[in-house]
VEXZA-196798 format. One record per atom (N, C-alpha, C): chain; atom name; residue in one letter; x, y, z; residue number from 1. Coordinates in pm, whole numbers, plus 50000, padded with zeros to 5 digits. Layout:
// VEXZA-196798
lolum, padren, vexnu, xx, yy, zz, guvo
A, CA, A, X, Y, Z, NUM;
...
//
This chain:
// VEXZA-196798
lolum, padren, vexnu, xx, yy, zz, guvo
A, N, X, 53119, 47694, 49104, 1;
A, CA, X, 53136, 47838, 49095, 1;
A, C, X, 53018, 47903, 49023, 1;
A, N, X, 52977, 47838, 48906, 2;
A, CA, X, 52880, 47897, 48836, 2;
A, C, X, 52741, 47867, 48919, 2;
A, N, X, 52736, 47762, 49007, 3;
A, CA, X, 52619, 47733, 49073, 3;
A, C, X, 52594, 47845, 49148, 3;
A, N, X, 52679, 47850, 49255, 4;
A, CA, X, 52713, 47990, 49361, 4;
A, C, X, 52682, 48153, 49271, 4;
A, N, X, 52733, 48154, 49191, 5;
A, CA, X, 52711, 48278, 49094, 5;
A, C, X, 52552, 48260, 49060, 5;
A, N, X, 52496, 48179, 49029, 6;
A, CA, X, 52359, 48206, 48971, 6;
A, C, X, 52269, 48208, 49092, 6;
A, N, X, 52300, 48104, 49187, 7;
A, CA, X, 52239, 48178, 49343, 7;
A, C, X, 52248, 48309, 49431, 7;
A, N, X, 52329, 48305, 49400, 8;
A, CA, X, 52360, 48478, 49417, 8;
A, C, X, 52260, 48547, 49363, 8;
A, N, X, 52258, 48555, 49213, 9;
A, CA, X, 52195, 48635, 49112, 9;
A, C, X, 52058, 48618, 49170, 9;
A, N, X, 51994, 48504, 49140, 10;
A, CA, X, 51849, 48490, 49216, 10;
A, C, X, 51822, 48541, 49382, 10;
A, N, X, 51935, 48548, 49388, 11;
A, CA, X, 51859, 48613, 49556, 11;
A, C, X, 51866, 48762, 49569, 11;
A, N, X, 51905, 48790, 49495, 12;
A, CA, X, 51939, 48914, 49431, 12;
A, C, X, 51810, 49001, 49396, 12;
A, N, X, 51762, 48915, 49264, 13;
A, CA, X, 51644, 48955, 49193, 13;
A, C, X, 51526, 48934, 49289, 13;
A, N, X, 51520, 48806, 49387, 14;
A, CA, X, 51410, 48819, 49462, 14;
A, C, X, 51401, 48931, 49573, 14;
A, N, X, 51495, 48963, 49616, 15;
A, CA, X, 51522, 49084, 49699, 15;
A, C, X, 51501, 49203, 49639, 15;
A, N, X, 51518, 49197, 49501, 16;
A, CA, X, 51471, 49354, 49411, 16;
A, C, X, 51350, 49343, 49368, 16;
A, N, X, 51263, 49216, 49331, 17;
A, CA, X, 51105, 49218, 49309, 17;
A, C, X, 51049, 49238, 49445, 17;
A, N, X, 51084, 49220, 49570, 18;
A, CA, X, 50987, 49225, 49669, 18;
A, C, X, 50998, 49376, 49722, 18;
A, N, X, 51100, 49422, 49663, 19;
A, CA, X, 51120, 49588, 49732, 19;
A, C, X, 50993, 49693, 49670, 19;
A, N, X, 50976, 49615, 49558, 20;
A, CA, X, 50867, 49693, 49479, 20;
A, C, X, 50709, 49675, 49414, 20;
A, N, X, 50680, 49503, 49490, 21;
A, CA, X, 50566, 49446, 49461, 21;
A, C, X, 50537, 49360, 49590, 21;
A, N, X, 50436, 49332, 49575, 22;
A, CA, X, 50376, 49242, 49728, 22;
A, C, X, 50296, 49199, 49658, 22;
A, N, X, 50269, 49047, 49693, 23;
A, CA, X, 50130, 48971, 49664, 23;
A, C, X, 50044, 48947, 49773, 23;
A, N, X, 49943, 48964, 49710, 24;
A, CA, X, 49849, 49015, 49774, 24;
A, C, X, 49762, 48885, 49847, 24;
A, N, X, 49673, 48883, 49959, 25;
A, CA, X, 49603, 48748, 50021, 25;
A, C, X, 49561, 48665, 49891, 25;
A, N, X, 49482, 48739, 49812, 26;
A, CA, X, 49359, 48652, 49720, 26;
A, C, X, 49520, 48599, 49560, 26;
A, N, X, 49659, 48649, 49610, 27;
A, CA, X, 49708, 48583, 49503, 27;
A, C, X, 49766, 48671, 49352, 27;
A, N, X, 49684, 48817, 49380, 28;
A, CA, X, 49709, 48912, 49320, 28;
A, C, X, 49847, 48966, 49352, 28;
A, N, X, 49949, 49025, 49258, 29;
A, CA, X, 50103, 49080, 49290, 29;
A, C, X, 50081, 49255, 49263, 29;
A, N, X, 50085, 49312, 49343, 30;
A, CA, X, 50045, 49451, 49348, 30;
A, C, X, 50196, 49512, 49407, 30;
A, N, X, 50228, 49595, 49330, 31;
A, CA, X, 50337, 49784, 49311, 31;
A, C, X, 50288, 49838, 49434, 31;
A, N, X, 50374, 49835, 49538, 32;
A, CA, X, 50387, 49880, 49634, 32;
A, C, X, 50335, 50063, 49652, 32;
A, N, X, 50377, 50122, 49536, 33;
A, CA, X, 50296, 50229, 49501, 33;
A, C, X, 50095, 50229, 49514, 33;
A, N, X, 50093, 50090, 49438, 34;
A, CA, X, 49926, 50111, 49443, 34;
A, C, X, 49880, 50072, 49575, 34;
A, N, X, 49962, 50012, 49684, 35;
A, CA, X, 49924, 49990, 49825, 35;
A, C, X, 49929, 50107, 49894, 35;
A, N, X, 50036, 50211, 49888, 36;
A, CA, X, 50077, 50324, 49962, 36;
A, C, X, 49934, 50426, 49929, 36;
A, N, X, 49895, 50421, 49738, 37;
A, CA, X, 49822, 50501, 49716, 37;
A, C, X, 49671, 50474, 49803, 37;
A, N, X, 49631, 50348, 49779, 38;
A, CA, X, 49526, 50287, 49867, 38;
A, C, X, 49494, 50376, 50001, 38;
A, N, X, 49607, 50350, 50066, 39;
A, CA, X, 49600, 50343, 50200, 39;
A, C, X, 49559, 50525, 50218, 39;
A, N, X, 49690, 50579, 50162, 40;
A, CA, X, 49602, 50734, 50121, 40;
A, C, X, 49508, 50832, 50101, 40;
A, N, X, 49417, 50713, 50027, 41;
A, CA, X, 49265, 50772, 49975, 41;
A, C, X, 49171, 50703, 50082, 41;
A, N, X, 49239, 50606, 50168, 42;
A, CA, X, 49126, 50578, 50299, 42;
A, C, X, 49152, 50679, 50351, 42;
A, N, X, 49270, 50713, 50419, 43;
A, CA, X, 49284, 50836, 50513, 43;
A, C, X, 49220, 50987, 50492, 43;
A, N, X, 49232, 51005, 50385, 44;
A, CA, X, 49181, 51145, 50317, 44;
A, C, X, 49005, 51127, 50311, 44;
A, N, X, 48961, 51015, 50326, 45;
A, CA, X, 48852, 51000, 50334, 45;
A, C, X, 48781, 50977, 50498, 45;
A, N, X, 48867, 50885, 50556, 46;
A, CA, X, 48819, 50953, 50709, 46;
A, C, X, 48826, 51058, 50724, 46;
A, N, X, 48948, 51121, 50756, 47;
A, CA, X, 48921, 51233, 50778, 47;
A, C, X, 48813, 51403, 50699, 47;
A, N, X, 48789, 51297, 50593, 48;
A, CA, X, 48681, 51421, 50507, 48;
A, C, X, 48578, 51358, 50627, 48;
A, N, X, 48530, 51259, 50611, 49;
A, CA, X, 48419, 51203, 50711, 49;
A, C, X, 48397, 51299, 50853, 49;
A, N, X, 48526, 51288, 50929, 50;
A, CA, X, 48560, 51343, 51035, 50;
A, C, X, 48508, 51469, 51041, 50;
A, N, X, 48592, 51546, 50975, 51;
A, CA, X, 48556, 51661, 50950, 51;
A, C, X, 48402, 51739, 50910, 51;
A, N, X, 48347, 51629, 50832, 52;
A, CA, X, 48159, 51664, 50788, 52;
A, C, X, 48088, 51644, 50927, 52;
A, N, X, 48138, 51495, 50976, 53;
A, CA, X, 48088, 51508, 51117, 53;
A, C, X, 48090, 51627, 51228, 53;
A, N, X, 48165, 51694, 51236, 54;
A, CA, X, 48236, 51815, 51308, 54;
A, C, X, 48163, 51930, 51247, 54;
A, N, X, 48133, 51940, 51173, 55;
A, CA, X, 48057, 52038, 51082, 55;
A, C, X, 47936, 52058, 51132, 55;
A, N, X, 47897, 51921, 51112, 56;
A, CA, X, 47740, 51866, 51153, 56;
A, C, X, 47714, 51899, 51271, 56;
A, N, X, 47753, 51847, 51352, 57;
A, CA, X, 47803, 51877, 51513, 57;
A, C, X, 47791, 52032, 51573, 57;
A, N, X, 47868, 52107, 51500, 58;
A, CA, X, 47862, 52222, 51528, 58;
A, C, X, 47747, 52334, 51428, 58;
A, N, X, 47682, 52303, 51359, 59;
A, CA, X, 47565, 52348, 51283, 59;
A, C, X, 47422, 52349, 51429, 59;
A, N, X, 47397, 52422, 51366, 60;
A, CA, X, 47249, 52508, 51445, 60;
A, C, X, 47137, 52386, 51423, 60;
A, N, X, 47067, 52336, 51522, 61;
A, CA, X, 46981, 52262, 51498, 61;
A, C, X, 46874, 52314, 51438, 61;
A, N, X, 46775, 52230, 51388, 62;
A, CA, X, 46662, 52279, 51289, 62;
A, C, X, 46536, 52314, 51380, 62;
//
């Protein structure tokens, strides 16, 4: 009974650490927050890219 009860508990806790951390290829355990944020500041950065390109693009040649 107590075996069953503490397996429980552990599958439990591993199911609540992975909701909120991921390890990473190189072995690193990274907050799912600092992945979401990551991914964020690429996007906001293509598209700044995008956008300078488009700029460029449409600017008067010299």
């Amino acid at each position: 009974m107590l075996a069953a009860s503490l397996n429980a508990f552990f599958h439990f806790s591993d199911l609540l650490l992975r909701s909120w951390c991921y390890l990473s290829a190189d072995g690193k355990v990274l907050l799912k927050l600092e992945i979401f944020g990551e991914a964020v500041k690429r996007r906001r950065l293509k598209m700044r890219l995008r956008d300078l390109h488009a700029e460029w693009r449409e600017s008067p040649a010299f």
